[in-house]
Structures are given as C-alpha cells and as structure tokens.
C-alpha positions in Angstrom: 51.1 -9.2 217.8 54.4 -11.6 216.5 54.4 -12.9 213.1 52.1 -16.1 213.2 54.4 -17.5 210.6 57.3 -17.8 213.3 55.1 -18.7 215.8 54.3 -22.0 213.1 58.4 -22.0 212.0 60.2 -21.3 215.4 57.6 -21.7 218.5 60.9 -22.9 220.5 62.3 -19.5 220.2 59.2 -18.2 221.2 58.8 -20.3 224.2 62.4 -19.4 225.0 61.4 -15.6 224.8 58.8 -15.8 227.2 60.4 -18.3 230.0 62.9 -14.7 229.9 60.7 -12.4 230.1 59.0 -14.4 233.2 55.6 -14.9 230.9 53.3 -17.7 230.2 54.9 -20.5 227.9 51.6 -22.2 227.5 50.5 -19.8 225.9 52.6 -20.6 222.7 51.0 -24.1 222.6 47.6 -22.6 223.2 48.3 -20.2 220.0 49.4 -23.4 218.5 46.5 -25.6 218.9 44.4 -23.0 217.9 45.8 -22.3 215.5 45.7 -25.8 213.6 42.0 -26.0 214.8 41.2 -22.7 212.8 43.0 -24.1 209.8 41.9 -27.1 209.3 38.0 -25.7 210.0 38.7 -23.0 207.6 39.8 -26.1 204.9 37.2 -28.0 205.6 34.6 -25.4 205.3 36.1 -24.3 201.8 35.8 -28.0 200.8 32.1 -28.5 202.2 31.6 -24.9 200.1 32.9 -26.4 197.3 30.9 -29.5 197.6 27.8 -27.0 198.1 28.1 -25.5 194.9 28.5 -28.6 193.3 25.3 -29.4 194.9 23.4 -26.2 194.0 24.3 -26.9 190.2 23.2 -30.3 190.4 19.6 -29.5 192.3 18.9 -26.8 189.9 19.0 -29.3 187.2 17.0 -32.1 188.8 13.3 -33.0 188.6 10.7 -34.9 190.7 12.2 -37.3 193.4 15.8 -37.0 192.7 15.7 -33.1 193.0 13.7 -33.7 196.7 16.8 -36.2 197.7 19.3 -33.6 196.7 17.6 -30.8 198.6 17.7 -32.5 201.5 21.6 -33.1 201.2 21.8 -29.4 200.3 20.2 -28.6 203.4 22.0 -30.9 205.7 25.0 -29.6 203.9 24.1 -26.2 205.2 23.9 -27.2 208.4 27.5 -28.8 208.3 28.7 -25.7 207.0 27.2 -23.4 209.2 28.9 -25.7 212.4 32.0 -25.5 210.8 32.0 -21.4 210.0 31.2 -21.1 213.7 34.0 -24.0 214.7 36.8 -21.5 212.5 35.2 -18.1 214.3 36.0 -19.7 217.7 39.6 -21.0 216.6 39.8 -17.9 215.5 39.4 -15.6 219.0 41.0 -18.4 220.6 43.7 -17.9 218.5 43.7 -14.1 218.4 43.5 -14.0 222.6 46.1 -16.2 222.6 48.4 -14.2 220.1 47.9 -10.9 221.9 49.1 -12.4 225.1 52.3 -13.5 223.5 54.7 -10.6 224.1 57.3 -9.9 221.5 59.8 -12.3 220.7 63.3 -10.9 222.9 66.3 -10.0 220.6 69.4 -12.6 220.8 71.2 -11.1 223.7 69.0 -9.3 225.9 69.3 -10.5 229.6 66.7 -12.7 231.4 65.1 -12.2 233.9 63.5 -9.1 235.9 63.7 -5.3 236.3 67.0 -6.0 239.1 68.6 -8.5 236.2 69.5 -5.7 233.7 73.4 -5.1 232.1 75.3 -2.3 232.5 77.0 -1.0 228.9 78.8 1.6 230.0 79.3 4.3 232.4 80.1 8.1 231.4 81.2 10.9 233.2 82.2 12.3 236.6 79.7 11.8 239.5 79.6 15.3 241.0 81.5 15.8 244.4 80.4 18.7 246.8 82.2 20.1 250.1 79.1 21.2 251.2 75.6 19.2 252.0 73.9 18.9 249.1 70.4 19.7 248.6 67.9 18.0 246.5 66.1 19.0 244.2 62.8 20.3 245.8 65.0 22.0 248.7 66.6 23.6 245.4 63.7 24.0 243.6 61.9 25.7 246.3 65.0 28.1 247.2 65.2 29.2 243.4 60.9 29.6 243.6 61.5 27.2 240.8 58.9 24.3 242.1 55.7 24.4 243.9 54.6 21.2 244.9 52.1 22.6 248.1 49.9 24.8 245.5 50.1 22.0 243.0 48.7 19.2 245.6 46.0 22.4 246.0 44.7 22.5 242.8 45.2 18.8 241.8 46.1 16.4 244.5 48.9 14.9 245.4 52.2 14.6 242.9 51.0 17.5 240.5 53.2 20.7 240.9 53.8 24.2 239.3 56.7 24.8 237.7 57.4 28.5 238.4 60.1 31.4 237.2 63.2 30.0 236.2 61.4 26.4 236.5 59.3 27.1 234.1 61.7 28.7 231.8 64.2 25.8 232.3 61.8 23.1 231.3 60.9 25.4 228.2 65.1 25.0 227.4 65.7 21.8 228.1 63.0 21.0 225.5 64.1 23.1 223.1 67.5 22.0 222.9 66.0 18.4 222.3 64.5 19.7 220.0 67.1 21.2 217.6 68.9 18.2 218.0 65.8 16.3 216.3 65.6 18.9 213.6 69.5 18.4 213.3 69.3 14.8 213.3 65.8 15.2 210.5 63.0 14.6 212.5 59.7 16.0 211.6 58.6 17.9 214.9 54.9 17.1 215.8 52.8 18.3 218.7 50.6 15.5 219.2 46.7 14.4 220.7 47.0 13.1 224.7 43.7 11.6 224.0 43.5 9.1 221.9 41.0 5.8 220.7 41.3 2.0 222.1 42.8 0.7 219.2 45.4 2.9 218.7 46.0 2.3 222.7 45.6 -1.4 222.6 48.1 -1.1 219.3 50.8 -0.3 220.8 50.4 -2.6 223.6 49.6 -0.4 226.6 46.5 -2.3 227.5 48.2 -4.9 228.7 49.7 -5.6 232.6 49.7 -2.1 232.9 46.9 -0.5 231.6 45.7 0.3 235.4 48.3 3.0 235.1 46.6 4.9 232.2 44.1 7.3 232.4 41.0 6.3 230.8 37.3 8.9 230.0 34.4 6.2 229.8 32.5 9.2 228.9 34.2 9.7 225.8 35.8 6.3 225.4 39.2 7.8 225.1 42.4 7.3 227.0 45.0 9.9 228.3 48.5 9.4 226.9 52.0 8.6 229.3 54.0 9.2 226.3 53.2 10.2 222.7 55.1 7.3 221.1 50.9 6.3 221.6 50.0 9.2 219.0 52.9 8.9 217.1 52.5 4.6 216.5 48.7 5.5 216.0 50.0 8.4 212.9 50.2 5.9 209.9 48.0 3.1 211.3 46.1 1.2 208.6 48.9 2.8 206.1 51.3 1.6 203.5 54.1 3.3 203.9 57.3 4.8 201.3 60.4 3.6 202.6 62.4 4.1 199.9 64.5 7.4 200.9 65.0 5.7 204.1 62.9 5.7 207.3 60.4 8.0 208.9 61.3 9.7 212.2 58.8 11.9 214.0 59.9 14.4 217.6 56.6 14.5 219.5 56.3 17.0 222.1 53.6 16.3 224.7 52.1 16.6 228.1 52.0 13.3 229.4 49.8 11.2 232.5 50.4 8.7 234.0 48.0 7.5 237.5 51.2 5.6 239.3 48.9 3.1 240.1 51.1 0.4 242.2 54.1 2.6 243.5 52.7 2.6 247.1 53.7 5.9 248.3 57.7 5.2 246.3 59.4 8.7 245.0 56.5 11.5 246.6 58.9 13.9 247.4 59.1 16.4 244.6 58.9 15.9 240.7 61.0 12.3 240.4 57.5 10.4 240.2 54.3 12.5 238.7 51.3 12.2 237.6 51.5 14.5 234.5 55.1 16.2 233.0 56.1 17.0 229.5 58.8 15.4 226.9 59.7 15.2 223.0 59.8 11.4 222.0 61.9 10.3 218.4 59.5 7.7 216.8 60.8 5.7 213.8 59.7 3.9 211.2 62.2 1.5 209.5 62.9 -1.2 207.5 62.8 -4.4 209.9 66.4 -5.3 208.6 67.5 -1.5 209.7 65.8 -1.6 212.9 68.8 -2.6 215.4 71.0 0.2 214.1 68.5 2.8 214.2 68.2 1.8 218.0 71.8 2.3 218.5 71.6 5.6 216.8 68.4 6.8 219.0 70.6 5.6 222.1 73.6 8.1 220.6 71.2 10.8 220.4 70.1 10.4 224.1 73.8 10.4 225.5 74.5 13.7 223.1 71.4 15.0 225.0 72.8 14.3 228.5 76.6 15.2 227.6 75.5 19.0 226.1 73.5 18.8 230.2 77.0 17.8 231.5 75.0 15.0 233.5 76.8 11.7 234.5 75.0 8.9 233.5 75.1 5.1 232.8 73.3 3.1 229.7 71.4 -0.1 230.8 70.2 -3.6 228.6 66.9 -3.4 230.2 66.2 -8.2 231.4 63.7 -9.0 229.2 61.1 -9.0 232.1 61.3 -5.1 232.6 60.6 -4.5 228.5 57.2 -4.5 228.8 54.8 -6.4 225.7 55.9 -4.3 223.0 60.0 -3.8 223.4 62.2 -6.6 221.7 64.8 -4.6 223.7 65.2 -1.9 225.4 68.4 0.5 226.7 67.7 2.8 229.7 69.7 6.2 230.5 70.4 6.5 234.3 71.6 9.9 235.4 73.2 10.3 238.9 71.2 11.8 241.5 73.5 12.6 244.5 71.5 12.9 247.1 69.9 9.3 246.4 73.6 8.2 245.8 72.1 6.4 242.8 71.4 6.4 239.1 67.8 7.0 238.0 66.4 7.1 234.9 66.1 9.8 232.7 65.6 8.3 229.1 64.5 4.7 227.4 64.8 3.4 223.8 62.8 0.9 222.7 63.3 -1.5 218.9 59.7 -2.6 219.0 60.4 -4.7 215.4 57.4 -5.3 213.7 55.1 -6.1 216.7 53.3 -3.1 217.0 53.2 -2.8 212.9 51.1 -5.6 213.0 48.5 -4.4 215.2 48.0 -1.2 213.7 48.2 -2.9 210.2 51.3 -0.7 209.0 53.0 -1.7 206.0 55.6 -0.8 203.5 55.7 -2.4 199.7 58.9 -4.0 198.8 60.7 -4.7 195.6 58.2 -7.7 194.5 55.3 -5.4 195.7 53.9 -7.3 198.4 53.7 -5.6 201.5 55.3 -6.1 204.7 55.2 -4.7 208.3 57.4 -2.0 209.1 59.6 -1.6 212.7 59.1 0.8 215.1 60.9 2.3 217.7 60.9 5.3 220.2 62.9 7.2 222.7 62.6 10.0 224.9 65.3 13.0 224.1 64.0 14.9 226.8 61.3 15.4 229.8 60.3 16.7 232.9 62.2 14.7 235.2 65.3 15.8 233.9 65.1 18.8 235.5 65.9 16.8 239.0 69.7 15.6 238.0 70.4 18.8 236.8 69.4 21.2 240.0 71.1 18.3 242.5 74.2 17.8 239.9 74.9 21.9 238.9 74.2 23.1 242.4 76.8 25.3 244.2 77.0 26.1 248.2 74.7 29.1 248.7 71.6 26.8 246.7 72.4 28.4 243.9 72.3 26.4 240.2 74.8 26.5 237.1 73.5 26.5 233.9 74.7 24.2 231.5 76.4 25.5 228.9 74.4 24.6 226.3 71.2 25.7 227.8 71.9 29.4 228.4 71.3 30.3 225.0 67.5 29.3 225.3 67.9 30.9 229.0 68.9 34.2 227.1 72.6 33.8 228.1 71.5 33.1 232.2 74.3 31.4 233.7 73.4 30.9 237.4 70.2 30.2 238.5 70.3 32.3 241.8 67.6 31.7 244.7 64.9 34.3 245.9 65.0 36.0 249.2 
C-alpha cells in the first residue's frame, strides 16, 4: 500500500496519480475521511483510558456510597470505551480497504492514460527483410519438429505445447545465456516455489483487477505463480533487511501460469499467448532513493539480452493505466515479429518503490536506526516467448533457422537449426 503519511501530506498528487491511471479518485477522500475518523477514535479512546485508570485508583480507595457512585461511572465508562474501540476497529478496515485500492502513486513523467497511450524511447536495430514468404513461427517450429502444439492441446487443452528436439534445447540456451548475464551482473540465482500463500500473493498486488487470471488450489489454499517476481517479493517478507554494501538482486528461474482469462480467443496460434512457459526474472531490493537508476540499469540488461539474440526491438514508457497496482513505472521491450508486421513484447521492468515493501512489511535500518521500507523492482531477462522473434527473425528460405551467435555455445557450437524430413 502507499505511504499513509503522503496520502495525509500530498493527497493532490495522489488524486492526480489515479485520474492517470484511469482509477477511482474518491477513493483518496474515502482513505482520507477514514482516516481522521480512526484517529481521532483512537485519541479519544486513549483519553477515556486514561480517565479509566484514573477512575480505577480512585474506586479502589473509596468506601460506602461514594465508592457505589464511582462504580457506576467506571462502568458507564466501560461502556464508552468499548463503543469507541469498536468505532477505531471500523475506521480502521475502512481505512485499510480503502488504502489497498489506491494503486501506487505514478512517477513524475510517466504517460496518462491507457495500454494504447504509451511513449516510445527508442528504437534499435534492423527490422529483418526476406525475399522469400516468411513463415511464422509455428510453421517454423513445426518444420524444425521444434513445437508441438496438437499433442500439447492432447494432454492439456488448448494453448499448452511440447517443446521438442532443438525447441527444447533452444529454450534451455536462451535461458542459460540470461543467466550468465545475471551471474555477470551479481545476481544470486534462485529456483523458486510456483505455489505460493495469499499474503505473499495479495503482497505484491496480484489480487487485484486481475487476479481472475491466476491460478488458484482451494484445496490447498495456494495460488499458481505467472512470474516469480511473486516468490522472489515474498523471500524477505516480514524482514529487516542490510543494505549497506548496496542492494539485493535475485535471477529466479521458473515455470510460470497464467489462465488468459479475458483474451477471447486473441494470439491462439502457436506459443505467443500460453497458459504455462518458463523465464529467469532479476528482483531487486534497493534503497528507495536508488530505485530509478537501478530501473534504468535492469532496462540495460534486457536490451544486452536482445542485442547478444540480434533481435530488433523497441523500448516503451508503459501510460500509467497499463502499469498495473503495483508499478510506479514501467518500460516494455517489443521485439519485431515479421509476419504480424509489428512489435510485441518480449520483456517488462517494473520500479515498484516502496509499495509492495509495505505490504510484506520489508524494511532496512538506516543511519538513525529506524527502519524504513525498501524498493523493489523486477524484470524479465528471458522467457518462453522469446523463442517466437527469433525462429520468424533468423529464418532463411528453405525454413531453416540461424543461430545467434551467442547462443551456439549453449547449442554445442549448432549454427543452423535445419528442419526434419
């Protein structure tokens, strides 16, 4: 949840974040009302406790009629008490339902409006150019017995697929690059839970507008994962943290679900749109003041990523009404898919600030001891759907596919994929 502090100090900038994101602005003055009602219920029930004690000293001392007349103010006392503990406990939830609707406050310069509103930063390299009709990536996947989508709809329904042969091996790669460029970059590699509890779900802010795209077990009262930032916010929840030799960055390499729910039949053809796929997500944890640069950095990891896969791509300001509850702002990586004659995205960074700190109580002491709520921020380095610019962008007239250079080492030196009779 946002700092309740600058919800008291600054609720204009608040309000002003949410008209941009396309969210309720009421709910600020909700949040605010409550928020004075639990106060001044909270003071008044210190001061009627006060009085109480006061009271309990003086009845303890008294004798015959006098001490009958003071129990009888004790006990109405009580009573008054009792009405304003239970006045304060409903400020409070009103105040706390109010709070967790309030998404987190936008960062000075991210666009408004929604997911068509975005910026684009900057565009990088050459958008491939065939003299031949190029395939797409299940025709190619297919040809190179690379992708299986019929025996995957078989055994699971509708967008699940094998990844086969040199599919399978080629996932395994690009994965493995990703990863030595986290180890390079110091990242502590983790392979972390898909299932995890409410809280750490709700924490994050997954359980919000979207949380009909998660997959949840009432049996075991445990939800599925769509990306292990989930795990990797949940690692130090309810921890103080040492910040001191600078931040924390995790690499967590997972298998990931999502249900879809609401794309209405958009991207079923081959592996674009799934319900389950694999990546390695950087998580950091920084000082708040170091949080924008570390996004920038993430970002400069992502573009290394797609460089060394010699993928032409463009790098988006997500409008504040695409970033979701938790982002304060967000940069998408598109990569160019040529035969949708688009961009589509293959990465996102998120600078989450202290927002999701707050709601999994994690902390870091500073100089004058008192503790404070880290930042946090994630980005994907690599995943599944990556594998769909690279066949369409590296294939060559007779459906075969280069190799990126800087994949053939973890392809033990294969240079062309070459399809099966």
């Amino acid at each position: 949840m946002i700092d309740p502090q600058l919800l008291r100090d600054s609720p204009d900038l608040i309000r002003a974040s949410q008209a941009a994101r396309g969210a309720s602005v009421e709910l600020v003055d909700v949040a605010l009302a409550a928020d004075a009602s639990r106060r001044s219920a909270i003071s008044e029930s210190e001061n009627l406790r006060a009085t109480q004690k006061v009271l309990g000293k003086a009845v303890a001392q008294a004798t015959g009629e006098d001490k009958q007349h003071l129990l009888a103010e004790a006990q109405k006392l009580a009573v008054e008490v009792k009405g304003l503990a239970q006045r304060a406990a409903d400020a409070e939830a009103e105040f706390s339902a109010a709070m967790s609707g309030i998404q987190n406050p936008i960062i000075d310069g991210v666009p408004a409006g929604g997911e068509e509103n975005f910026v684009t930063l900057r565009e990088v390299g050459q958008k491939p150019v065939f003299d031949f009709e190029p395939r797409d990536h299940l025709e190619l996947g297919e040809k190179l017995r690379a992708i299986d989508m019929t025996r995957g709809a078989k055994v699971s329904g509708s967008r699940f697929y094998f990844l086969r042969g040199v599919g399978a091996r080629l996932e395994i790669a690009l994965m493995n690059l990703a990863l030595d460029k986290a180890l390079s970059e110091d990242f502590e590699p983790l392979i972390t839970p898909t299932l995890v509890r409410p809280e750490i779900m709700a924490g994050t802010g997954f359980l919000g507008a979207h949380s009909d795209e998660i997959y949840y077990l009432p049996a075991d009262d445990l939800y599925l994962t769509g990306t292990s930032e989930v795990a990797l916010a949940g690692f130090h929840s309810d921890e103080i943290l040492d910040l001191s030799d600078g931040p924390l960055r995790y690499a967590g390499w997972s298998t990931c679900y999502r249900r879809e729910a609401g794309s209405g039949g958009k991207d079923t053809r081959g592996i674009l749109r799934v319900h389950q796929f694999n990546k390695l997500e950087m998580f950091s944890y920084v000082l708040p003041e170091d949080a924008e640069a570390e996004h920038e950095r993430l970002v400069s990891f992502q573009e290394s990523m797609l460089q060394a896969c010699e993928l032409s791509y463009r790098v988006i300001d997500v409008a504040a009404g695409d970033l979701g509850s938790s982002a304060a702002r967000k940069f998408d990586i598109e990569a160019w898919v040529p035969t949708q004659g688009t961009y589509r995205e293959l990465t996102s960074t998120s600078n989450c600030t202290t927002y999701q700190a707050r709601r999994l109580d994690i902390r870091y002491r500073g100089e004058s001891g008192k503790t404070t709520p880290v930042a946090t921020l994630n980005g994907t380095l690599a995943t599944t759907r990556w594998l769909v610019a690279i066949l369409e962008t590296h294939q060559q007239a007779d459906g075969s596919v280069r190799v990126p250079v800087a994949l053939q080492p973890y392809l033990g030196g294969l240079e062309i994929l070459e399809p099966v009779a």
